[in-house]
MIFIVO-40010 format. One record per residue (C-alpha): x, y, z; residue in one letter. Coordinates in steps of 0.02 Angstrom, whole numbers, plus 50000, padded with zeros to 5 digits. Each point is the difference from the previous one (the first is absolute). Layout:
x=X y=Y z=Z code=A
...
***
This chain:
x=50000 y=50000 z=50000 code=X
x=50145 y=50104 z=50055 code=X
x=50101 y=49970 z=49828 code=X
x=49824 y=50059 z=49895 code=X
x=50002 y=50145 z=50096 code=X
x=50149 y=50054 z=49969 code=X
x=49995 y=49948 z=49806 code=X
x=49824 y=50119 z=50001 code=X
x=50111 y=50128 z=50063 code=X
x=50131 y=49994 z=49907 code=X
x=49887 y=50018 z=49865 code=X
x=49925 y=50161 z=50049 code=X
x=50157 y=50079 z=50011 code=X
x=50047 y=49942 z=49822 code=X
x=49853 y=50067 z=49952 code=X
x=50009 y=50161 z=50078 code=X
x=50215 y=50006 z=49949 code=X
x=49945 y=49980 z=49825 code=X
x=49824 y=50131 z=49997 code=X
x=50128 y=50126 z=50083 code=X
x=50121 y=49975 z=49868 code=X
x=49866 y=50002 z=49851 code=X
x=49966 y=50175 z=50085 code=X
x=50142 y=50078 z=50011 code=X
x=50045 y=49962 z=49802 code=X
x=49822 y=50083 z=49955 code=X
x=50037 y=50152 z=50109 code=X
x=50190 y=50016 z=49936 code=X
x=49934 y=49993 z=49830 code=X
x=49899 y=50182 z=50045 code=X
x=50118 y=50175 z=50005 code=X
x=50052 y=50047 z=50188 code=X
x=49909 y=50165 z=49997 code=X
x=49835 y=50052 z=50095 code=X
x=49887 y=49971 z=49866 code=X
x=50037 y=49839 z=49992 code=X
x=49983 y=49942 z=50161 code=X
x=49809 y=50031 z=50023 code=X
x=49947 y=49832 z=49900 code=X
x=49822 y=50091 z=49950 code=X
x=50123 y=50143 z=49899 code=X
x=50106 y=49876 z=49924 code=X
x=49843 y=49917 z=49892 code=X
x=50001 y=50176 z=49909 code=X
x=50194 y=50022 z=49965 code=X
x=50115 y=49942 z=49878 code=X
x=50150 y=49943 z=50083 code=X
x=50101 y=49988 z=49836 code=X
x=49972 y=50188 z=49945 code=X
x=50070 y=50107 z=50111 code=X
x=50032 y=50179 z=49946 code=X
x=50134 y=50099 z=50053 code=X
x=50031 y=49983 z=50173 code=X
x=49833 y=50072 z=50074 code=X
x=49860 y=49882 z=49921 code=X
x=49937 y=49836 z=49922 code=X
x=49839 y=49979 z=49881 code=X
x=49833 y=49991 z=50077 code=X
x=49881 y=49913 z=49877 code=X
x=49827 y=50042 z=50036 code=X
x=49874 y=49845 z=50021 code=X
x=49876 y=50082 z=49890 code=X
x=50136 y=49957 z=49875 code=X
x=49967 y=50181 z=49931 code=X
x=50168 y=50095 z=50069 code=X
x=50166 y=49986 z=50066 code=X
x=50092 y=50123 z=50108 code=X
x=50169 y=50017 z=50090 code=X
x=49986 y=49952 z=50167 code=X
x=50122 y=50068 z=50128 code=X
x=50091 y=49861 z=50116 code=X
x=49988 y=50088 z=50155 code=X
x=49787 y=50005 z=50014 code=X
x=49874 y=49849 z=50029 code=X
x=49844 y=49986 z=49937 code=X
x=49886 y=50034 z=50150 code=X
x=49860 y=49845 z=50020 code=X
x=49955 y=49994 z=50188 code=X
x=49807 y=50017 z=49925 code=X
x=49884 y=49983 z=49828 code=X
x=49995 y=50178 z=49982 code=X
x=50192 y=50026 z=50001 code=X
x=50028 y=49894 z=49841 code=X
x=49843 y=49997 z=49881 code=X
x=49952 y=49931 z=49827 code=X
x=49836 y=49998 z=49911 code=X
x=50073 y=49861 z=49846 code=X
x=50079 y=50086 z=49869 code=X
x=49935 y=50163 z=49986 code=X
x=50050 y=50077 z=50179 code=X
x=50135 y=49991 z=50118 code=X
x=50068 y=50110 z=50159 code=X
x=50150 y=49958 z=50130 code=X
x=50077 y=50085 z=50104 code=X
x=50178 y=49992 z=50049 code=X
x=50130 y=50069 z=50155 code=X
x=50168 y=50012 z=50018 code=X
x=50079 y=49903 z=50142 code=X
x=50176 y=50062 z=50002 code=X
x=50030 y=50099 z=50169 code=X
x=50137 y=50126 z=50021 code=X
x=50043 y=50019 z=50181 code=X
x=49891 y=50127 z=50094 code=X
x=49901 y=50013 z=49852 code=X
x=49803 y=50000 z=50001 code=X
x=49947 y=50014 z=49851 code=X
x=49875 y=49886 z=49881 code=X
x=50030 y=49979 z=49819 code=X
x=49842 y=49941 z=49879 code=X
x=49980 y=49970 z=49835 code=X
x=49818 y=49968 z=49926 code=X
x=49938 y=49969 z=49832 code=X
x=49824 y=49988 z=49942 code=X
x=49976 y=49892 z=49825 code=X
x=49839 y=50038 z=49893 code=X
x=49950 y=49979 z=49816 code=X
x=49860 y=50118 z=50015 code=X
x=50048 y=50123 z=49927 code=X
x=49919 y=50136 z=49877 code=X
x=50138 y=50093 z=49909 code=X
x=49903 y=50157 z=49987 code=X
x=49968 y=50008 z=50184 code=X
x=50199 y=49980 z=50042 code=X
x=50033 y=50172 z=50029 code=X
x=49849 y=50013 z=50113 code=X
x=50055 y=49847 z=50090 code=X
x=50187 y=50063 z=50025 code=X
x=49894 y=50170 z=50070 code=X
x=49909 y=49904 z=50100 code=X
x=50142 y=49899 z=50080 code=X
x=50099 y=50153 z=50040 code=X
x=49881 y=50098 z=50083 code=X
x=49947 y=49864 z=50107 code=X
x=50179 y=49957 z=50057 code=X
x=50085 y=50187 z=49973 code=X
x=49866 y=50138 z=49991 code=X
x=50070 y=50035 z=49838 code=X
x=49957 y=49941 z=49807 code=X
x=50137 y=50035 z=49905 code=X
x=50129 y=49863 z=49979 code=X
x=50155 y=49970 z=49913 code=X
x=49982 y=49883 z=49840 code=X
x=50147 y=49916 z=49899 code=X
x=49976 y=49856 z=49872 code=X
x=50084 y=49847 z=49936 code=X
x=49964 y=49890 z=49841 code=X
x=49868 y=49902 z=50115 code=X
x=49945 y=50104 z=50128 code=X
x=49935 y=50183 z=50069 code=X
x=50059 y=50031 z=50186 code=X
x=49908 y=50148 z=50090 code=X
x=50087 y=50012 z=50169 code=X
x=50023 y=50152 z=50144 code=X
x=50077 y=49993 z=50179 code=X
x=49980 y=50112 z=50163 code=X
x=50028 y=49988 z=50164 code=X
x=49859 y=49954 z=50112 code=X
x=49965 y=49998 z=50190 code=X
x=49853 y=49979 z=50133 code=X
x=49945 y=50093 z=50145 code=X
x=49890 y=49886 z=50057 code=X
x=49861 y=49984 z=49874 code=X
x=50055 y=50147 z=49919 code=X
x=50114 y=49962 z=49821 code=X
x=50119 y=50139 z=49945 code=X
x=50102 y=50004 z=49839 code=X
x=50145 y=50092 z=49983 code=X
x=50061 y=49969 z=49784 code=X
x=50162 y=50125 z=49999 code=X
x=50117 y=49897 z=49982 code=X
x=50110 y=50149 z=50077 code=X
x=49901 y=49996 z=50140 code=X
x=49991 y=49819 z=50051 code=X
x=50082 y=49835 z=49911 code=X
x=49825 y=49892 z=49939 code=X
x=49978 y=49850 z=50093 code=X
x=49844 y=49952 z=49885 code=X
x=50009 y=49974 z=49815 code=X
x=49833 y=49926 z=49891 code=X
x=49985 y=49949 z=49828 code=X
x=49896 y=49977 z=49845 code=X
x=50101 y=49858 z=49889 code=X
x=49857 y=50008 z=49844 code=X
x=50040 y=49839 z=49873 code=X
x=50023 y=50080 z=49806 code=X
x=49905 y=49823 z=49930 code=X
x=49869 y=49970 z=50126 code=X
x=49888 y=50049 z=50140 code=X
x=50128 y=49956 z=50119 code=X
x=50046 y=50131 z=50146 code=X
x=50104 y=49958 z=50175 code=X
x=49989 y=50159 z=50125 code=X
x=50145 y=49982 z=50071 code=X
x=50045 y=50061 z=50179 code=X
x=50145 y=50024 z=50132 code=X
x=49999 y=50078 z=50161 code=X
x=50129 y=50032 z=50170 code=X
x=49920 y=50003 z=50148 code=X
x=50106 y=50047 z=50162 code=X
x=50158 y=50105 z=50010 code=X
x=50165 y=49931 z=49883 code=X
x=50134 y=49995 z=50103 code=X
x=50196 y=50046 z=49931 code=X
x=50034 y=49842 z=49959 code=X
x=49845 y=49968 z=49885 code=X
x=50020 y=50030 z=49817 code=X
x=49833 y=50121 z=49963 code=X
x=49874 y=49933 z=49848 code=X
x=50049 y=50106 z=49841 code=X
x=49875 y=50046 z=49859 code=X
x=50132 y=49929 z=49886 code=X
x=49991 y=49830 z=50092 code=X
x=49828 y=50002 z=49996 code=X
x=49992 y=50076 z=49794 code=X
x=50099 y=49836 z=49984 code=X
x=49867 y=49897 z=50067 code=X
x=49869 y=50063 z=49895 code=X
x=50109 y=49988 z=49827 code=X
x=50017 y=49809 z=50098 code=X
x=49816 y=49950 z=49941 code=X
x=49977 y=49885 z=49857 code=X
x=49801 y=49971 z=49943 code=X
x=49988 y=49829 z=49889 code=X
x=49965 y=50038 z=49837 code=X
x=49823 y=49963 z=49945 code=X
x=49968 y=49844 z=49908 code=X
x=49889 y=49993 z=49846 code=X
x=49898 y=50161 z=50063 code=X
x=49975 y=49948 z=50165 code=X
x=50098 y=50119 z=50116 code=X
x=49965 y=49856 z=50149 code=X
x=50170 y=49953 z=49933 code=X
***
């Protein structure tokens, strides 16, 4: 009875040798970066297309879009309204930035809204729209690629309490909130694309540039449509 026992042990411990060692190839196959390590954010990135040093390619599971994806944030997924998808057709997640700088408290998100709604000739009133309800203001900046329009604007924005204030000279204040409109040239397609700081950088943070996140925007890829049908 004694020698079974210990066989059935012996077993166990095989077992549980060989399941840890299955896991750690799987995880040393994944990039040793933030993004990585959250397994829910993984199931969006490409670990094989990294670019530059900041980011690796997010592919949508609409299967409408990619976009860079920067290795410090994770996707945030504590709840169903955090990460949401309607099929195809709609898609919003959120995502924060866990590095911490010492004595820092600051936040760091990134959101992005995906929609094929889109009316062309109410664009301009939907940019308006947009910026008014995040900036008091309607007048953004535009610039173009070959695929895309991108409407975008920046300020600086603070509460006291329930009250929101907006301060957009840049000569006054640094922005700590940036939104865009990334319009598709060959479809319907739109992402409003968001970031925001929340908390006080410290020295040893590196402060959120528009031309980081310009570089995000230019980062979206829509599918091309297929046959007519911008559902790509």
């Amino acid at each position: 009875m004694k020698k079974h026992t210990k066989t059935i042990i012996a077993v166990i411990i095989g077992v549980t040798i060989l399941i840890g060692g299955v896991w750690m190839i799987n995880e040393s196959r994944y990039p040793n970066v933030p993004a990585f390590d959250d397994h829910f954010t993984r199931k969006f990135l490409n670990k094989d297309k990294k670019v530059g040093d900041e980011f690796y390619e997010f592919k949508s599971k609409t299967g409408q879009y990619t976009i860079w994806f920067p290795k410090e944030y994770q996707l945030l997924h504590e709840n169903n309204q955090q990460y949401v998808r309607d099929g195809n057709f709609y898609e919003r997640w959120r995502a924060s930035s866990i590095k911490k700088y010492e004595g820092e408290n600051q936040i760091n998100n990134i959101q992005a809204t995906f929609s094929e709604a889109r009316k062309q000739e109410n664009e301009e009133f939907s940019v308006s729209s947009l910026l008014k309800r995040r900036f008091n203001v309607s007048k953004p900046e535009k610039l173009e690629t070959d695929e895309v329009r991108i409407y975008y604007q920046s300020a600086y924005i603070y509460f006291r309490g329930t009250d929101k204030y907006v301060i957009d000279d840049k000569s006054k204040h640094a922005p700590n909130t940036y939104v865009a409109y990334v319009a598709d040239k060959n479809s319907k397609k739109v992402i409003q694309l968001s970031f925001d700081s929340i908390g006080e950088r410290s020295d040893n943070s590196e402060p959120i540039t528009e031309e980081w996140f310009i570089k995000l925007c230019k980062s979206i890829n829509f599918n091309k449509p297929n046959n007519g049908d911008v559902r790509g």
